[in-house]
C-alpha positions as a Markdown table, in Angstrom:
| # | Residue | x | y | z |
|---|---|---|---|---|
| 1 | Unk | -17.7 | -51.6 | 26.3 |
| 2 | Unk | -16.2 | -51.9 | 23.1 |
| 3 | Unk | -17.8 | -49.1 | 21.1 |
| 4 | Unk | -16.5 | -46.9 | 24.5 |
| 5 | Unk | -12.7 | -48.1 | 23.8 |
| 6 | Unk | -12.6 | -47.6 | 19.8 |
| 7 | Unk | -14.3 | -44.1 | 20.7 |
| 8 | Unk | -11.3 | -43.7 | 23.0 |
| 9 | Unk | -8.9 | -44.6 | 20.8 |
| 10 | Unk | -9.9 | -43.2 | 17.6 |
| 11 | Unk | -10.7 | -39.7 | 19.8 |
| 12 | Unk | -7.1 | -40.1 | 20.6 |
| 13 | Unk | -5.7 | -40.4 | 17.4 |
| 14 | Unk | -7.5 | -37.6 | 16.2 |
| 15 | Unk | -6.1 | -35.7 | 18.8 |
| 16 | Unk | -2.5 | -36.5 | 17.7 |
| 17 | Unk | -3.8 | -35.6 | 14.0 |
| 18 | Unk | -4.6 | -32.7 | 15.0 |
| 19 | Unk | -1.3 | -31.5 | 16.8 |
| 20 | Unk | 0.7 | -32.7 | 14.0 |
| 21 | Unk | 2.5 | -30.0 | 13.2 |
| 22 | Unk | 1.8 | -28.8 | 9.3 |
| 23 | Unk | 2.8 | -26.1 | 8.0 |
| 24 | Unk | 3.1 | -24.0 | 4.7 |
| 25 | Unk | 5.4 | -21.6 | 3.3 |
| 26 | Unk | 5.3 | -19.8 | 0.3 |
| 27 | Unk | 8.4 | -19.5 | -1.6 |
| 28 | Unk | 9.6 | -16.0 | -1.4 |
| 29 | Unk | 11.6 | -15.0 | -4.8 |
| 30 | Unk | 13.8 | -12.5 | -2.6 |
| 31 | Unk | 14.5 | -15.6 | -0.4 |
| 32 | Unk | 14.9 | -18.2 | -3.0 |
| 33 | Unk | 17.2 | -18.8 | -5.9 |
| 34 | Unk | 16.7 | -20.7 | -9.4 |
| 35 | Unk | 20.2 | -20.9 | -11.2 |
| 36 | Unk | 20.9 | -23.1 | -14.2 |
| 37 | Unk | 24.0 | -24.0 | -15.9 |
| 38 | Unk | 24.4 | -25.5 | -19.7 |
| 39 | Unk | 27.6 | -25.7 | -21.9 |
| 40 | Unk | 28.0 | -23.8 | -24.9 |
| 41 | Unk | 30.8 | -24.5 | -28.0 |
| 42 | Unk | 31.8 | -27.4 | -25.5 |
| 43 | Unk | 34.0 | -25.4 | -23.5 |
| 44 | Unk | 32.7 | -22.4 | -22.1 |
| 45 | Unk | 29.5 | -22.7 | -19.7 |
| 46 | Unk | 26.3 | -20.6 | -19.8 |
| 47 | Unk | 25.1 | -19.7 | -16.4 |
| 48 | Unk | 21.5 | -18.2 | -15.6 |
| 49 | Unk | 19.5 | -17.3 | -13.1 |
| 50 | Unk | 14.9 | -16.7 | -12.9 |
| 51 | Unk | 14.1 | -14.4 | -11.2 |
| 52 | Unk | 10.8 | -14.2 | -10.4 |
| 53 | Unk | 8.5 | -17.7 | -9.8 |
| 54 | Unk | 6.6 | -18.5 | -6.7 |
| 55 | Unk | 5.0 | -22.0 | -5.0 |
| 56 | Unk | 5.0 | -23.5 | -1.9 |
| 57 | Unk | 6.1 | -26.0 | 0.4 |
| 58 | Unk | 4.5 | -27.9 | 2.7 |
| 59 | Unk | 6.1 | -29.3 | 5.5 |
| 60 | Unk | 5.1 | -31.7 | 8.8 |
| 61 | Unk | 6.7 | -32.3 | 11.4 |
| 62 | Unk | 9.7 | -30.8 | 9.9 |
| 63 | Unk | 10.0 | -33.2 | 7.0 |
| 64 | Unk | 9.2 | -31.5 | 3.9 |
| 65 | Unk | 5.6 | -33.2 | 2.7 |
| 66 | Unk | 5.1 | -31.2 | -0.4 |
| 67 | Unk | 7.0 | -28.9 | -3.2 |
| 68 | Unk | 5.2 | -27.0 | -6.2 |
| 69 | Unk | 6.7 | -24.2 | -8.1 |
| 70 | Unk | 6.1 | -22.0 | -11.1 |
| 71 | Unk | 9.2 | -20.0 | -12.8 |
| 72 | Unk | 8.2 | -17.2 | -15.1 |
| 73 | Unk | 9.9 | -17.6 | -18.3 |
| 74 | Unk | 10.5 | -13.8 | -19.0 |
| 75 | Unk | 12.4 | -13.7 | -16.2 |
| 76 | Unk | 15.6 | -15.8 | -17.2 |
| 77 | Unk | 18.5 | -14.0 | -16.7 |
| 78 | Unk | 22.4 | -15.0 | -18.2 |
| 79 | Unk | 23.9 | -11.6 | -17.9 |
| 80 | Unk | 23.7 | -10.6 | -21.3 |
| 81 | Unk | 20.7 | -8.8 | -22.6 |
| 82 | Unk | 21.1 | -10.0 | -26.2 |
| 83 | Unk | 21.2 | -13.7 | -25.7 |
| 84 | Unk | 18.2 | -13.3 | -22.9 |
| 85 | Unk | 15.8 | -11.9 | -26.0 |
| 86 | Unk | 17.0 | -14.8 | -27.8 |
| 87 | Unk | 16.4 | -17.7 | -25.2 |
| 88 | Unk | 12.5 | -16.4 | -24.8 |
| 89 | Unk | 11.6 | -16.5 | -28.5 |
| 90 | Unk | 11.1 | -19.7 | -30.5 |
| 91 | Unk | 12.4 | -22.4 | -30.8 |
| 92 | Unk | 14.0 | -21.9 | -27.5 |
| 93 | Unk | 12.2 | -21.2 | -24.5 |
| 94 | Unk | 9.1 | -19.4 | -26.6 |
| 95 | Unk | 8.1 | -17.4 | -23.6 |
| 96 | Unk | 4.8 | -15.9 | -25.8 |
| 97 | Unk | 3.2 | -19.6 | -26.2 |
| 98 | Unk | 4.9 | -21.0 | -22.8 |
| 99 | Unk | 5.6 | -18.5 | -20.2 |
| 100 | Unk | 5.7 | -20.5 | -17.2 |
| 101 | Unk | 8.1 | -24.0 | -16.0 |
| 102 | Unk | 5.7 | -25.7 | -13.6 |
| 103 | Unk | 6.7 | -28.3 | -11.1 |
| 104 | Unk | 4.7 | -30.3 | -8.6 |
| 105 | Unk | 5.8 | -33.1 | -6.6 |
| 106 | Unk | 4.3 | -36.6 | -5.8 |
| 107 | Unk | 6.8 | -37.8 | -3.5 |
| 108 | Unk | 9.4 | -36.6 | -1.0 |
| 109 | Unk | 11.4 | -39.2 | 0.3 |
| 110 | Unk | 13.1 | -38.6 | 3.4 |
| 111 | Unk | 15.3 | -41.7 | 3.4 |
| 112 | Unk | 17.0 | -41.3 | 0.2 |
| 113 | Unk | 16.8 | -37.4 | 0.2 |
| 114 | Unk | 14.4 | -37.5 | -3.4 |
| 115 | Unk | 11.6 | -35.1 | -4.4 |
| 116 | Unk | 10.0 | -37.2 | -7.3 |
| 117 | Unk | 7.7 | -35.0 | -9.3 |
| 118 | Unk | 6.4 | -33.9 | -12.9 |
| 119 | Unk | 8.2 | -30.9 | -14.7 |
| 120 | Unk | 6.9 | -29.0 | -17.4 |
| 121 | Unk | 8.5 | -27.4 | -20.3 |
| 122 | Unk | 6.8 | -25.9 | -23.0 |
| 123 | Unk | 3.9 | -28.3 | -22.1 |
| 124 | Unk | 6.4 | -31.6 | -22.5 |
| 125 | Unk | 5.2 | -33.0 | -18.9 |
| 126 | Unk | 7.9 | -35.5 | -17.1 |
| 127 | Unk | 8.6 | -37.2 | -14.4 |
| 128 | Unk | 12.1 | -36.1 | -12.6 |
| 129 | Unk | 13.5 | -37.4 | -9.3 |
| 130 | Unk | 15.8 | -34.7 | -7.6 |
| 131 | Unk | 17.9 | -34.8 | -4.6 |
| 132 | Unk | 17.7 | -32.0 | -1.8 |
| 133 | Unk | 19.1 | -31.4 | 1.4 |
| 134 | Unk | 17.4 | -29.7 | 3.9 |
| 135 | Unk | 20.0 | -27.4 | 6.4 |
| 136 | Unk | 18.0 | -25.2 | 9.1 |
| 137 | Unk | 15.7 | -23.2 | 7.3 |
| 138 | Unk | 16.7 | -23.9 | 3.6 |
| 139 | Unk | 16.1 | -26.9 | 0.9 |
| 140 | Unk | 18.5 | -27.3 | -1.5 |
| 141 | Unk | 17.9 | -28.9 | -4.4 |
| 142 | Unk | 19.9 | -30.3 | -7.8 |
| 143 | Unk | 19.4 | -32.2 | -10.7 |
| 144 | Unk | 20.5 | -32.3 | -14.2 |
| 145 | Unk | 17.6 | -32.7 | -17.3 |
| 146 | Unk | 17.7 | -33.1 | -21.1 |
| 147 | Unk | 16.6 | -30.2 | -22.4 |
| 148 | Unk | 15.9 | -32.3 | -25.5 |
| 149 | Unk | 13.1 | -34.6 | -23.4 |
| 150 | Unk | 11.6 | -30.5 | -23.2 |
| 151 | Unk | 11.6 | -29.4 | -27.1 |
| 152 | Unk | 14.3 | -27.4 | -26.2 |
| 153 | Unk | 15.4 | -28.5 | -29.9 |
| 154 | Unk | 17.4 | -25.0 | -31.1 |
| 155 | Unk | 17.3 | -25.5 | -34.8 |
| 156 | Unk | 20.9 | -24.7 | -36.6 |
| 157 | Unk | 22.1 | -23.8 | -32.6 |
| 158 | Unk | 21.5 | -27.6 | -31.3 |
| 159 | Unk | 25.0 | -29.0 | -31.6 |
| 160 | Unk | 26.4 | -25.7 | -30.3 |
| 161 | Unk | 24.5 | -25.9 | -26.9 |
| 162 | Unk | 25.1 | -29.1 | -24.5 |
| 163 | Unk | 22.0 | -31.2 | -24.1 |
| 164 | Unk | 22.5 | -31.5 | -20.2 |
| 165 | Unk | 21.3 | -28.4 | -17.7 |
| 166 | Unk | 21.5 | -28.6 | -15.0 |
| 167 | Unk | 19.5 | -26.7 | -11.9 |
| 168 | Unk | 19.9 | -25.9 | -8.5 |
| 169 | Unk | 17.5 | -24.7 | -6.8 |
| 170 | Unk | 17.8 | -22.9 | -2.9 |
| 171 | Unk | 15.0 | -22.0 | -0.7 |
| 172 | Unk | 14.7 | -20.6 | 2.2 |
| 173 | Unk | 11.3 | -20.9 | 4.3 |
């Protein structure tokens, strides 16, 4: 009788497994956005945008389980041709050596509204915590890094260009 009821119940629980509702979405770069900001000279602002990176997002229930993205490097994108070539050669973003940012969570926190995760930057891996919102069909996400905790060291530019970037990132599933 026993071994009858734990087949019941764990043949029950399977059955809600199974109709758990998982999903995944790939992120679409006409549907998505990667913008960054970092200060220049201490008063003026540098704003970019990637334009082409990909990953995916895996949700259940509705919660967001999941995140992972890649951003193409050759992609970056300030509005000014010039200072573009300079941001993918070395020391900055060295888009020949390291051509793609790579992030992949290990936590998404729906209490406290945290994806906690490891970035990569020219192969310096670390761990990040960023907050995101979730509004219908799009996640929203923002956080501020070092660009120095990247090797984003810029040589005779450092002092010129703020340590702090910060990112915000919108996707829509």
């Amino acid at each position: 009788m026993k071994a009858f009821s734990l087949a019941i119940i764990v043949s029950t629980l399977i059955g809600q497994l199974s109709f758990a509702q998982t999903k995944t979405y790939k992120i679409d770069s006409q549907k998505a956005r990667v913008e960054f900001k970092v200060s220049h000279l201490g008063v003026l602002t540098v704003n970019g945008v990637f334009t082409e990176f990909d990953g995916e997002i895996i949700r259940n229930n509705g919660n967001v389980f999941m995140l992972k993205g890649n951003v193409y490097v050759k992609s970056i994108n300030t509005n000014e041709k010039a200072r573009d070539k300079i941001l993918l050669s070395e020391p900055y973003l060295d888009e020949k050596t390291y051509p793609i940012l790579h992030f992949q969570s290990s936590n998404v926190d729906k209490a406290s509204k945290m994806i906690a995760g490891e970035l990569t930057i020219k192969n310096e891996k670390r761990s990040i915590e960023m907050p995101y919102e979730i509004l219908d069909d799009q996640i929203d996400i923002t956080t501020r890094i070092s660009r120095k905790d990247f090797n984003l060291d810029f040589g005779s530019m450092n002092a010129l260009i703020g340590d702090s970037i910060e990112i915000e990132i919108h996707i829509t599933f």
